[in-house]
C-alpha positions as a LaTeX table, in Angstrom:
\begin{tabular}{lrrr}
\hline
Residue & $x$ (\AA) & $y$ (\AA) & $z$ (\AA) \\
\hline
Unk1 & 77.06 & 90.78 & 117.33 \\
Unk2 & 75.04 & 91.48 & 114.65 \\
Unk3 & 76.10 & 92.99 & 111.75 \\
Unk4 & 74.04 & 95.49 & 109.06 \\
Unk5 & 75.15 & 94.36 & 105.18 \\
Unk6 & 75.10 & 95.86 & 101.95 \\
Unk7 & 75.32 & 94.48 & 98.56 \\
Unk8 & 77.39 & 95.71 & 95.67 \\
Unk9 & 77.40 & 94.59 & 91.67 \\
Unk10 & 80.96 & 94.59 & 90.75 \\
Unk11 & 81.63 & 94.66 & 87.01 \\
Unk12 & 82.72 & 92.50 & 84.33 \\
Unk13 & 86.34 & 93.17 & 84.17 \\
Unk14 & 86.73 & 92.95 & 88.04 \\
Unk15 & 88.98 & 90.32 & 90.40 \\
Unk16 & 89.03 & 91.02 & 93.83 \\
Unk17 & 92.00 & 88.85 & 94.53 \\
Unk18 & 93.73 & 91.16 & 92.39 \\
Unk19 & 92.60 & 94.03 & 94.50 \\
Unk20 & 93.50 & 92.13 & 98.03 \\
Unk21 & 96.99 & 91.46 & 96.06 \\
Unk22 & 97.53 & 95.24 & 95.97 \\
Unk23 & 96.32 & 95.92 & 99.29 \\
Unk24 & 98.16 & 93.04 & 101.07 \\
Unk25 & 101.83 & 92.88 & 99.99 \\
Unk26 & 103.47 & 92.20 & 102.58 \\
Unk27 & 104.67 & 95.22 & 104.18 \\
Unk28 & 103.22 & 96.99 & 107.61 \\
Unk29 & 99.93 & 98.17 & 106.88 \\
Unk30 & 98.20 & 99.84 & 109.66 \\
Unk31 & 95.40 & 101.02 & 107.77 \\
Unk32 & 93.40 & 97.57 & 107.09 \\
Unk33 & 93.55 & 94.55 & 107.98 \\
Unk34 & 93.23 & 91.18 & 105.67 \\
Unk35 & 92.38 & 87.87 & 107.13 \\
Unk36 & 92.19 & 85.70 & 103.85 \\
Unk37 & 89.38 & 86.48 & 101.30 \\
Unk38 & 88.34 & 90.03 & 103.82 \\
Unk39 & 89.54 & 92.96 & 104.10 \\
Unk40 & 88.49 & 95.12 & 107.34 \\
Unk41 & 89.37 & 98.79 & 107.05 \\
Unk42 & 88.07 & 102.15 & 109.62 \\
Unk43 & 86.60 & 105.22 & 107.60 \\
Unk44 & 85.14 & 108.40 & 108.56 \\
Unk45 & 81.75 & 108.57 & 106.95 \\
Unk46 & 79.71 & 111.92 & 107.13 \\
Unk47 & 81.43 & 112.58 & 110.18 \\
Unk48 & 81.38 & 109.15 & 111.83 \\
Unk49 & 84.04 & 106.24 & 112.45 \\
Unk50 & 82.88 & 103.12 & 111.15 \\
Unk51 & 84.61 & 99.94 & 110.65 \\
Unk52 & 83.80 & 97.90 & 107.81 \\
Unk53 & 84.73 & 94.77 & 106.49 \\
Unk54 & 84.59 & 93.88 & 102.13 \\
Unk55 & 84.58 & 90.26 & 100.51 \\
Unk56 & 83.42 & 88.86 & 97.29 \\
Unk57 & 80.18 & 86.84 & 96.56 \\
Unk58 & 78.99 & 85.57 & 93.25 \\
Unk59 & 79.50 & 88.79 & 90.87 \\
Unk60 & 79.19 & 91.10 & 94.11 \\
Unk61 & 81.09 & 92.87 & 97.25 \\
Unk62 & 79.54 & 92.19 & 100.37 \\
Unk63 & 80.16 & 95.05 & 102.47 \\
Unk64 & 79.28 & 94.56 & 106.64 \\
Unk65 & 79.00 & 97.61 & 108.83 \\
Unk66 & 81.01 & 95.56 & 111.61 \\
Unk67 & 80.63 & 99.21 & 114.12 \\
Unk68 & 78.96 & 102.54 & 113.67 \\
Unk69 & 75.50 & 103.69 & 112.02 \\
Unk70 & 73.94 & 102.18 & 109.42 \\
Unk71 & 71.40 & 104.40 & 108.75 \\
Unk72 & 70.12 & 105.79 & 105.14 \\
Unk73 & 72.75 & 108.51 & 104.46 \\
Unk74 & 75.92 & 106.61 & 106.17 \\
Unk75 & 74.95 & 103.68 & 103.72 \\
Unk76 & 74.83 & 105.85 & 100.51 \\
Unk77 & 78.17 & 107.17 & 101.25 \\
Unk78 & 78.92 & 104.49 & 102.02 \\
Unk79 & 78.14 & 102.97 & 98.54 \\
Unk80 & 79.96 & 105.53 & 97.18 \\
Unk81 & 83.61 & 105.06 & 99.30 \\
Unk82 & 83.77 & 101.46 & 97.98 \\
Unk83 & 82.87 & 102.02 & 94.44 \\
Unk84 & 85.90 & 104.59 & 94.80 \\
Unk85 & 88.28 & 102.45 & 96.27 \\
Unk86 & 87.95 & 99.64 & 94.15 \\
Unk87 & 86.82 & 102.07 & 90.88 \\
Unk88 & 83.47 & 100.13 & 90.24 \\
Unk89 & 82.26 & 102.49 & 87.77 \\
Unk90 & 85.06 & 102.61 & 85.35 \\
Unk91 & 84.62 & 100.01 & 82.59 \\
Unk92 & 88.14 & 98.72 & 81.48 \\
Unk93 & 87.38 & 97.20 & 78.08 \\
Unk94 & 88.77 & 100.13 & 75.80 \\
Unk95 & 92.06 & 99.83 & 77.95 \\
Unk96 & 92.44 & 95.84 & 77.73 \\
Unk97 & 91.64 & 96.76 & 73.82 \\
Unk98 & 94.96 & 98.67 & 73.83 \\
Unk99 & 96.76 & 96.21 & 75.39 \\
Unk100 & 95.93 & 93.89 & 73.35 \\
Unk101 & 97.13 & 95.07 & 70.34 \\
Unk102 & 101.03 & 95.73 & 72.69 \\
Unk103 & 102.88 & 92.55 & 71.52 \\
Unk104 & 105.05 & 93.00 & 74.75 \\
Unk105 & 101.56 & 94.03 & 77.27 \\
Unk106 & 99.46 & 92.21 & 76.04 \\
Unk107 & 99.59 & 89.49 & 78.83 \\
Unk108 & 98.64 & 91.72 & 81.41 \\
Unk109 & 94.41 & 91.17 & 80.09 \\
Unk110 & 94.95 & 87.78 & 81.34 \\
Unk111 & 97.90 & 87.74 & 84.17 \\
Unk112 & 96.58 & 91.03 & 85.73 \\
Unk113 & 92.85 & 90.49 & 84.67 \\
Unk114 & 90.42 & 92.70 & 86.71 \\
Unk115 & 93.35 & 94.54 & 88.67 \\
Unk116 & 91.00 & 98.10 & 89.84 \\
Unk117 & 93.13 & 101.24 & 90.55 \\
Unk118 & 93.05 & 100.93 & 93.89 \\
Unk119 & 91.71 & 104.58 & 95.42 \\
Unk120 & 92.54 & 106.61 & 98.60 \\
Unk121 & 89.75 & 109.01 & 99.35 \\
Unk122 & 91.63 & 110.99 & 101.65 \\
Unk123 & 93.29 & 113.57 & 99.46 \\
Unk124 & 95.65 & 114.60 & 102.59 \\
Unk125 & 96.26 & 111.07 & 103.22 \\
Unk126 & 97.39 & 110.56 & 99.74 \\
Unk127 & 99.60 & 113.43 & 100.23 \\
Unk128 & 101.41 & 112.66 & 103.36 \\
Unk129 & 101.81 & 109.24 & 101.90 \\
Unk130 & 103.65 & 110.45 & 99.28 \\
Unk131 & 105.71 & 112.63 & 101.89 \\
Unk132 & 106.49 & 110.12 & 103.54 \\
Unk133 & 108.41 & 107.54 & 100.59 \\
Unk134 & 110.19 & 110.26 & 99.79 \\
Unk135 & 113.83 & 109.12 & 99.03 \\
Unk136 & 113.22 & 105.69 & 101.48 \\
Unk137 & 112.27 & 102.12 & 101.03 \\
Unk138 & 108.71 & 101.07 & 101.06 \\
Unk139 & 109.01 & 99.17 & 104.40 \\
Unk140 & 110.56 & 102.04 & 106.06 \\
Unk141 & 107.68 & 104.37 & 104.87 \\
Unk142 & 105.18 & 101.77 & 106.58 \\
Unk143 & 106.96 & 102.34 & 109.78 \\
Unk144 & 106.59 & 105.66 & 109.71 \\
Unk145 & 103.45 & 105.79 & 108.54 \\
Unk146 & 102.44 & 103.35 & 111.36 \\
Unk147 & 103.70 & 105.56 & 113.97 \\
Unk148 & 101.95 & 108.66 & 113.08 \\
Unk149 & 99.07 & 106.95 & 112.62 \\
Unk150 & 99.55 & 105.43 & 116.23 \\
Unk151 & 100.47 & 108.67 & 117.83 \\
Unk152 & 97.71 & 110.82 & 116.35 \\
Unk153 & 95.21 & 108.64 & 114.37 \\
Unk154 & 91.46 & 107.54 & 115.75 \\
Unk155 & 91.13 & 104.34 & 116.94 \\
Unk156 & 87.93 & 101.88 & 116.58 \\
Unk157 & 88.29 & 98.62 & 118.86 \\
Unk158 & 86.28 & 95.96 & 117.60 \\
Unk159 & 86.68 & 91.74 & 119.28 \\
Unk160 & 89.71 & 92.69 & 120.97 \\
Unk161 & 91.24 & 94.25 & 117.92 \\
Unk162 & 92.34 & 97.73 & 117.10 \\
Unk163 & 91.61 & 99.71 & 113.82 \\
Unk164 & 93.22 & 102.96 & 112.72 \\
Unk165 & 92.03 & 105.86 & 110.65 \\
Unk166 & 94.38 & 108.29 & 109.17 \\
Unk167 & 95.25 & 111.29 & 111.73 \\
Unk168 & 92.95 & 114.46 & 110.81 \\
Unk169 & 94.66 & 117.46 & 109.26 \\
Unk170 & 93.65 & 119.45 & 111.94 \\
Unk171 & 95.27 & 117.18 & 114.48 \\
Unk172 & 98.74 & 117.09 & 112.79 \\
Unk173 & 98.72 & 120.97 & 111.86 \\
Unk174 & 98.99 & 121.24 & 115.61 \\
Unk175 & 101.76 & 118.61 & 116.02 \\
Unk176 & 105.18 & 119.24 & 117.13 \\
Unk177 & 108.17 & 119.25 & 115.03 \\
Unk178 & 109.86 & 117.85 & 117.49 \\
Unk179 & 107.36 & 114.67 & 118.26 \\
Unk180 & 108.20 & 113.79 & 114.28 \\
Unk181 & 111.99 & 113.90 & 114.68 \\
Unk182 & 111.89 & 111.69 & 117.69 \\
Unk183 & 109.95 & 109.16 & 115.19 \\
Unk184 & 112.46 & 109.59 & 113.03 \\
Unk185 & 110.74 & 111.66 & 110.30 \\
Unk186 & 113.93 & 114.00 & 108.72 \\
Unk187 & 113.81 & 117.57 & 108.75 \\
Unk188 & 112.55 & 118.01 & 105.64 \\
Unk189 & 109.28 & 115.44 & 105.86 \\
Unk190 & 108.28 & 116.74 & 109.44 \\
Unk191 & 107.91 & 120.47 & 107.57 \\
Unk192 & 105.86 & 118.90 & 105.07 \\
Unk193 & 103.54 & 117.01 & 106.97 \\
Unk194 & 102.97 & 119.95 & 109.11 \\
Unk195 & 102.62 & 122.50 & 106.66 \\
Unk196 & 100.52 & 120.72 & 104.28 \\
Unk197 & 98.45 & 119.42 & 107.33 \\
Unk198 & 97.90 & 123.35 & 108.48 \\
Unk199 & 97.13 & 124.59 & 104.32 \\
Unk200 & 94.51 & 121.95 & 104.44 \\
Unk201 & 92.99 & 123.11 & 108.09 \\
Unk202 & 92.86 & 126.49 & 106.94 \\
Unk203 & 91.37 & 125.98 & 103.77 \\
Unk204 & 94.04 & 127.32 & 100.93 \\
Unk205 & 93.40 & 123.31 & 99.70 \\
Unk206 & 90.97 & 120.60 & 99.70 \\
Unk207 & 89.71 & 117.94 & 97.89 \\
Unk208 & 86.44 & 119.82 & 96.72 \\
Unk209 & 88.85 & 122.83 & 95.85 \\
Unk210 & 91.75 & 121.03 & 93.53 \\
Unk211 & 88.42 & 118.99 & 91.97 \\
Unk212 & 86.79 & 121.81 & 91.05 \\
Unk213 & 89.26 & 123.07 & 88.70 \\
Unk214 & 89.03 & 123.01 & 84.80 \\
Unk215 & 91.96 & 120.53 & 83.77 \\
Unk216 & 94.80 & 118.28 & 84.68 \\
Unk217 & 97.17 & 121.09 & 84.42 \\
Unk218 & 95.51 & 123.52 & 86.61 \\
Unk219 & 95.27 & 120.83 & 89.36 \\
Unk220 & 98.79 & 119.95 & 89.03 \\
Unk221 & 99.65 & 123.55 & 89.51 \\
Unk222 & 97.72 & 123.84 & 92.50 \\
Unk223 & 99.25 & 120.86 & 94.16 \\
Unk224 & 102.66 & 121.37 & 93.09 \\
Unk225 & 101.90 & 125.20 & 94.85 \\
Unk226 & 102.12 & 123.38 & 98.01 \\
Unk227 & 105.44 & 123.40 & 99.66 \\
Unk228 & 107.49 & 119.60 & 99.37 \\
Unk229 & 105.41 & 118.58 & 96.72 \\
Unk230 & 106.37 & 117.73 & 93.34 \\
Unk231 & 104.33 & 116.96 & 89.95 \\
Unk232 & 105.26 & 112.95 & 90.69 \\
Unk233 & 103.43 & 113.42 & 94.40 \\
Unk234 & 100.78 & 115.88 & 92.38 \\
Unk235 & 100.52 & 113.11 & 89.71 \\
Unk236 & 100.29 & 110.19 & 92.34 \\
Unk237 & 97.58 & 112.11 & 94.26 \\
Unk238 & 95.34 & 113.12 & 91.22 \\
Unk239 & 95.23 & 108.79 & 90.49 \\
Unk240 & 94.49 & 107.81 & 93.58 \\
Unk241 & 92.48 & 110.60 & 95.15 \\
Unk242 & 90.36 & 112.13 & 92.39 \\
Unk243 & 91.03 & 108.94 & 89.61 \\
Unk244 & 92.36 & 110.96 & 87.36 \\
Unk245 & 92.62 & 108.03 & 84.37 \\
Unk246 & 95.66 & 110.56 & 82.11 \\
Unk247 & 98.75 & 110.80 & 84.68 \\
Unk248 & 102.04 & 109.99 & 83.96 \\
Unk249 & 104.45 & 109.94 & 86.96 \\
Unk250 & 107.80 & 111.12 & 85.21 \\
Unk251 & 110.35 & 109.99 & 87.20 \\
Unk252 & 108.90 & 107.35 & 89.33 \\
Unk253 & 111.58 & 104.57 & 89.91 \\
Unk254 & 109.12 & 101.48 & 89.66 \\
Unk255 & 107.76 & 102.91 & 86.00 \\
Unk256 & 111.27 & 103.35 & 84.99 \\
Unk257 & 112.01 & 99.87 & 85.94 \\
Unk258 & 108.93 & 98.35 & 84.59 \\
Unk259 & 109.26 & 100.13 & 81.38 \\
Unk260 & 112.76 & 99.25 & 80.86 \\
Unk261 & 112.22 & 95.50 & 81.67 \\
Unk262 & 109.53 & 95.40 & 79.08 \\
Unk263 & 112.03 & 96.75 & 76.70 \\
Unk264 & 110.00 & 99.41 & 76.33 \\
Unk265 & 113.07 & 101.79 & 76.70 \\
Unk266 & 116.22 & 101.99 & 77.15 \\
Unk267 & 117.43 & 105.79 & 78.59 \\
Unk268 & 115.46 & 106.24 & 81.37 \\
Unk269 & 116.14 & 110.05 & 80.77 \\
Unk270 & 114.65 & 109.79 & 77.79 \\
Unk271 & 111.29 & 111.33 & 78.58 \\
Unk272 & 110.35 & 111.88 & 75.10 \\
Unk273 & 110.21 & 108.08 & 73.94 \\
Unk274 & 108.11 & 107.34 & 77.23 \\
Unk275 & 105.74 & 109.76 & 76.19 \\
Unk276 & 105.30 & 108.11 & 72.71 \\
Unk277 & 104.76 & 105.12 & 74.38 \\
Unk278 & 101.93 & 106.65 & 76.38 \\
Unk279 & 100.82 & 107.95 & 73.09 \\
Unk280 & 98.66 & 104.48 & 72.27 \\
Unk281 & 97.36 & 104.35 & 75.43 \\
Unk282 & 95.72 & 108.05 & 75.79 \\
Unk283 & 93.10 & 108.49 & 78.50 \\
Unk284 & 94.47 & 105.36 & 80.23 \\
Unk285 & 97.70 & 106.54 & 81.27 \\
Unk286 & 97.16 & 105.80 & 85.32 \\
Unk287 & 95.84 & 102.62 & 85.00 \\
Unk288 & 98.70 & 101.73 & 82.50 \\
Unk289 & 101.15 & 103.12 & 85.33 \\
Unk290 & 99.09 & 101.16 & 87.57 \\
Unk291 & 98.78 & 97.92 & 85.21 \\
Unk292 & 103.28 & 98.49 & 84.83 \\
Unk293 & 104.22 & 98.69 & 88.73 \\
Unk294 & 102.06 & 95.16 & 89.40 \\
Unk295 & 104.60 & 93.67 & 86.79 \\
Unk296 & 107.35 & 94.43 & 88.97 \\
Unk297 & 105.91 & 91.36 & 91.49 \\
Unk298 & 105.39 & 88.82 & 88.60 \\
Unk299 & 103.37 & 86.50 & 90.96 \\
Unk300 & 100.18 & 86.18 & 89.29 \\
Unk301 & 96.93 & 85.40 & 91.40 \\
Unk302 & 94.52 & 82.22 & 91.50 \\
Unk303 & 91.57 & 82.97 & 90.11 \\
\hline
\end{tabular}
């Protein structure tokens, strides 16, 4: 079958193996698929499924419309999902000149080199994500993420194989509290999901909406208005959803860990040495979050 592709410049500072690190560690991802140096993944563009599969040529990502349209628009859009997910347009130099001049950090410009803050575009996505790790282990979050997205997601078949998309707010403000108990969501996470599933579907948020707003502050607020979450989910969202380069998620467990293995601090309550330590690396604060969970798997990748 023949396939329509498109050609990407990636930038400088850029290591897709870094990237495919991120987006395959081992746990039960049912949201792409990796089969060594390719990563297939299902999006909604303008409306349509398409699956899509990403690997790296010389200084470029070679994107292949594997199934759906190909036409102008789908392919601008297109253009613009990837450069999202793997933040092609950011240029990283000021923040590997900051970590250079950390004695302790200043590794990560070479053991971490071209790491990308890995985007989700889907703002409720993001959110239910977040919903979902709540107080739980990472590989019991993929299991439940992996059933609803079974139970209520799209599905694009492609050479025998199937590819999910993230269920449609307007599918789960319609589901059953009851369906999410018997896949053992808790009380607490099935009312989330559904209530932030019907806010979204009836428009008192969206992506467009919390973007629109003047600062950081006044889209925390506006995400933190929303029942079950908190500023760490608000925080989380705002990085991965709308790259917003200046979060700090207070509280997180893997920043408290990384930070305090770097020697970096020692109270993890102590919220006002963390934020001096932020202090050096202003405007860069999510990637630096980003740049201090990869330390917690050590493994560095081949080049």
């Amino acid at each position: 079958m023949s396939t329509y592709t498109i050609s990407i410049p990636t930038p400088p500072l850029f290591s897709f193996n870094e990237c495919l690190w991120f987006l395959d560690r081992n746990y039960d991802e049912c949201l792409h698929t990796i089969n060594g140096n390719e990563v297939r993944k299902a999006l909604l563009i303008n409306g349509h499924p398409l699956l899509i599969s990403a690997k790296e040529t010389e200084g470029h990502l070679a994107i292949d419309i594997l199934k759906g349209p190909n036409n102008d628009v789908t392919v601008s859009l297109l253009k613009e999902y990837v450069a999202d997910w793997f933040d092609l347009n950011n240029q990283l130099d000021p923040f590997y000149d900051m970590l250079q001049e950390h004695s302790v950090l200043a590794y990560m410009t070479k053991d971490y080199k071209g790491l990308r803050l890995m985007g989700i575009e889907d703002m409720f996505e993001a959110i239910c994500w977040c919903i979902i790790g709540q107080q739980i282990n990472l590989t019991f979050a993929y299991k439940l993420k992996r059933r609803l997205v079974e139970r209520y997601g799209t599905t694009i078949y492609f050479e025998d194989q199937r590819y999910h998309l993230f269920p449609h707010y307007n599918v789960l403000a319609t589901a059953l509290f009851d369906e999410l108990k018997e896949m053992q969501y808790s009380t607490q996470k099935a009312n989330y999901i559904i209530s932030t599933a019907k806010a979204f579907a009836n428009g008192e948020i969206s992506k467009e909406r919390i973007k629109s707003l003047p600062g950081l502050e006044e889209k925390q607020k506006a995400l933190t208005n929303l029942k079950g979450i908190g500023i760490w989910t608000a925080n989380y969202v705002l990085m991965k959803t709308l790259k917003e380069y200046t979060c700090i998620p207070h509280g997180d467990i893997g920043l408290l860990n990384a930070l305090a293995n770097h020697q970096i601090i020692t109270d993890r309550k102590d919220i006002a040495a963390i934020n001096r330590f932020f202090e050096d690396f202003k405007g860069w604060e999510s990637y630096l979050t980003f740049y201090l969970w990869r330390s917690l798997a050590p493994q560095t990748i081949t080049q």
